[in-house]
Each structure stands twice: as C-alpha cells, then as structure tokens.
C-alpha positions as a LaTeX table, in Angstrom:
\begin{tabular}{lrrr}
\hline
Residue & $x$ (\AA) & $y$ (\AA) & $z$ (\AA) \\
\hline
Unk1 & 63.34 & 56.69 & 177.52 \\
Unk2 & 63.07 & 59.88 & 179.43 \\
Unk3 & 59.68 & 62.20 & 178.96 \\
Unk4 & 60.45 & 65.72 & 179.55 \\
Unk5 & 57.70 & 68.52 & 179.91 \\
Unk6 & 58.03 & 71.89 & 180.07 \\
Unk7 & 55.76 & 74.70 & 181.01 \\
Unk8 & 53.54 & 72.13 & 182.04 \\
Unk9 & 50.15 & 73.36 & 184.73 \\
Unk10 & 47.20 & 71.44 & 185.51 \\
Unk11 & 45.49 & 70.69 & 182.29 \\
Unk12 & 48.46 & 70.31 & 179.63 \\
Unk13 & 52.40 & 70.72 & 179.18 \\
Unk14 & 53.02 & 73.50 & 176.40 \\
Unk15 & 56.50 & 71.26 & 175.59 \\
Unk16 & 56.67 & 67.42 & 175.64 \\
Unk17 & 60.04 & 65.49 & 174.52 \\
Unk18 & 60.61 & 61.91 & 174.05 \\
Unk19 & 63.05 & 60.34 & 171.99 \\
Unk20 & 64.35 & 62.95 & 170.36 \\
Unk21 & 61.24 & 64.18 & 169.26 \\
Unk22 & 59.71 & 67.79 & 170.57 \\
Unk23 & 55.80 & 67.91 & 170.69 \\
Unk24 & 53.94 & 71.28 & 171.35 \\
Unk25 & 50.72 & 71.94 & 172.67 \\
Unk26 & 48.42 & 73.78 & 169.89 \\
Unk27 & 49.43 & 77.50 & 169.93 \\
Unk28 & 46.88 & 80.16 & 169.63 \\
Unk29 & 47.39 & 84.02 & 170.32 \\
Unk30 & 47.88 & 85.90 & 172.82 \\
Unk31 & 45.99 & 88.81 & 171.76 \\
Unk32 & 43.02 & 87.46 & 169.91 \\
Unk33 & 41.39 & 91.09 & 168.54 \\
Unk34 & 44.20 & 90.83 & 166.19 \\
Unk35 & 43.26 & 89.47 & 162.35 \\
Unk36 & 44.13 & 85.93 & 161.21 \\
Unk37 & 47.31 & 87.40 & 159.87 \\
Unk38 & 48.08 & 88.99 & 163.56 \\
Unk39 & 46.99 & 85.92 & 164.89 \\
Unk40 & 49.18 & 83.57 & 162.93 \\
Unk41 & 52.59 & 86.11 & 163.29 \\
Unk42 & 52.36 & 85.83 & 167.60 \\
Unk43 & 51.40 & 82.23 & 167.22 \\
Unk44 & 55.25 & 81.41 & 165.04 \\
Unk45 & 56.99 & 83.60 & 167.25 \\
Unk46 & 55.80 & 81.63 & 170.15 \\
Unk47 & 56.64 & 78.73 & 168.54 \\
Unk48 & 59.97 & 79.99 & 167.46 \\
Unk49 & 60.31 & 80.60 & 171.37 \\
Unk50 & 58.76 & 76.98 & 172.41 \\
Unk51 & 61.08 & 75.47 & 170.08 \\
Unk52 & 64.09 & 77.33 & 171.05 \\
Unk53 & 63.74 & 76.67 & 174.56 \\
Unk54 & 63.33 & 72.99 & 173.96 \\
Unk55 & 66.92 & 73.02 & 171.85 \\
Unk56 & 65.76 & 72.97 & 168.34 \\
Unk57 & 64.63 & 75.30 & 165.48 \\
Unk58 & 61.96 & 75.93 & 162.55 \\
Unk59 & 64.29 & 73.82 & 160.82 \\
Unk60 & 63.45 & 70.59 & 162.04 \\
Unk61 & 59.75 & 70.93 & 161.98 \\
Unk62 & 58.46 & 67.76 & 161.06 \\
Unk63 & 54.98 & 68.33 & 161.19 \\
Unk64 & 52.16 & 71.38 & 161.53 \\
Unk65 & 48.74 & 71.10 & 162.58 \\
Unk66 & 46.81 & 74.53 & 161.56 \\
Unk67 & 43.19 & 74.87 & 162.86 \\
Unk68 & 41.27 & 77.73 & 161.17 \\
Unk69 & 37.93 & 79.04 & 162.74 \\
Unk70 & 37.17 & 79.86 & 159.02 \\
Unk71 & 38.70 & 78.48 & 155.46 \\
Unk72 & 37.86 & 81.60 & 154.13 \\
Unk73 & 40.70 & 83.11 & 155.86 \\
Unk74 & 43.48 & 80.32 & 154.61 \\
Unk75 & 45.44 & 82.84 & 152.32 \\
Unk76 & 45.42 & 85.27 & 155.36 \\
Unk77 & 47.33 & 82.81 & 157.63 \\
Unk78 & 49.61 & 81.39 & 154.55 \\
Unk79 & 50.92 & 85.47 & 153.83 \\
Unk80 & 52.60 & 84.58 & 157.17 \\
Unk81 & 53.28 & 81.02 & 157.40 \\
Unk82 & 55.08 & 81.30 & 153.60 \\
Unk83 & 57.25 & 84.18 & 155.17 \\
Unk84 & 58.33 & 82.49 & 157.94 \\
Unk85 & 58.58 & 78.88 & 156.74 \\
Unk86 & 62.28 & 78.52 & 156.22 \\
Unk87 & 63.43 & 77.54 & 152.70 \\
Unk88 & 63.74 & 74.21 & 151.75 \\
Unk89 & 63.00 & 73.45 & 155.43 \\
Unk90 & 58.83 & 73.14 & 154.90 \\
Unk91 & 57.21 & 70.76 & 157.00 \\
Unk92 & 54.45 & 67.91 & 156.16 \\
Unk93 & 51.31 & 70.02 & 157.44 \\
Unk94 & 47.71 & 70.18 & 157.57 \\
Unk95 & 45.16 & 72.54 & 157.87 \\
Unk96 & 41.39 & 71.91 & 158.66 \\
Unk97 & 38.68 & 74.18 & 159.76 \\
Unk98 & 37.66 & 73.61 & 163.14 \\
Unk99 & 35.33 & 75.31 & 166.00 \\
Unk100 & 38.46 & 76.71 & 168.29 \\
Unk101 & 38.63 & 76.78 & 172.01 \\
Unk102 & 36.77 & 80.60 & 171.86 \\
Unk103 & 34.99 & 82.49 & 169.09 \\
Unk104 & 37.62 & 84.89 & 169.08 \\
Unk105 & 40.49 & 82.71 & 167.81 \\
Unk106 & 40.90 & 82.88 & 164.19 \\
Unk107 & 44.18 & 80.16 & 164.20 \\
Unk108 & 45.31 & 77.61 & 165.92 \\
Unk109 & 48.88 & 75.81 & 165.41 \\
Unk110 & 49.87 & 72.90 & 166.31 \\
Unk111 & 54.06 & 71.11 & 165.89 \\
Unk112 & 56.24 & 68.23 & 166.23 \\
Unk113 & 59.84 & 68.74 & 165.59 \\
Unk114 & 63.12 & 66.78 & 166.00 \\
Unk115 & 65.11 & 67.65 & 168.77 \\
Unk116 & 68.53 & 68.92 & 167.92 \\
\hline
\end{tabular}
C-alpha cells in the first residue's frame, strides 16, 4: 500500500495516509496569546482544513488525542469541541494533561480519520 504525506518538512508530515486511513500531526495554535477556548477554535479549523485537503471530513473522525497544559481548563476546550463535534458523528477521544511543546500552548489536538 501507498503512504502519502502531505505538508511534510524536515522533522514531521502534518498529513500521513495509508490504507484508507488519514493521520495528522498534533495541532496546536497558531496564535498562542489566545485562551484555551481561542486556542482550541484555530486548532478545529485547521483540522477542518487538514482534513479537507486530505479528502475527508469531521465526520469520519475516528479518533482525537487532546493534550491540555492544564486540566483545569478541560470545560474551556469542551465549550468548543461540543460545538463543533458533529452530531452523532463523535469520535473515540482522549484527553490527558501534558507539558506541551512551549509554555504558551494551552491545547494540543491530535486525529485519525477514515479517508473518504
């Protein structure tokens, strides 16, 4: 079977597929002064745009990794997961608290999805 990557540098690909499957690379934002809510929102949209590029959808999430630089802040990040999780579409997920990459990231997200 093929391996595809996308967006792929030196260090990691943000997209991997392999037999129908679509892994991303943990997503954190772009703009980390924002809160854990601001955080989480441009993390889904980029994964809304990973996903998308990569042929599939929020739909066929199959599985979500969240990293949290503090528990305390897990109703924060679920105010926006809950709204964009689609209906009846909610995938198996986990979510741990975890030292991130920099003190500045609040959330990290990580997916694997079925390929459409």
């Amino acid at each position: 079977m093929k391996i595809v990557r996308m967006k792929t540098g030196a260090r990691m690909s943000q997209v991997v597929m392999h037999g129908g499957t679509v892994y991303l690379a943990g997503q954190v934002a772009d703009d980390a002064t924002q809160s854990t809510a601001g955080q989480t929102a441009q993390i889904l949209a980029r994964i809304d745009s990973l996903l998308a590029g990569a042929g599939t959808d929020k739909t066929k999430i199959l599985s979500a990794t969240i990293w949290l630089a503090d528990m305390d802040d897990f109703e924060e990040m679920n105010s926006i997961w809950d709204d964009w999780v689609p209906q009846g579409d909610a995938p198996a997920r986990a979510c741990v608290e975890a030292r991130l990459a920099r003190p500045e990231f609040k959330v990290e997200i990580g997916i694997i999805a079925a390929a459409d």
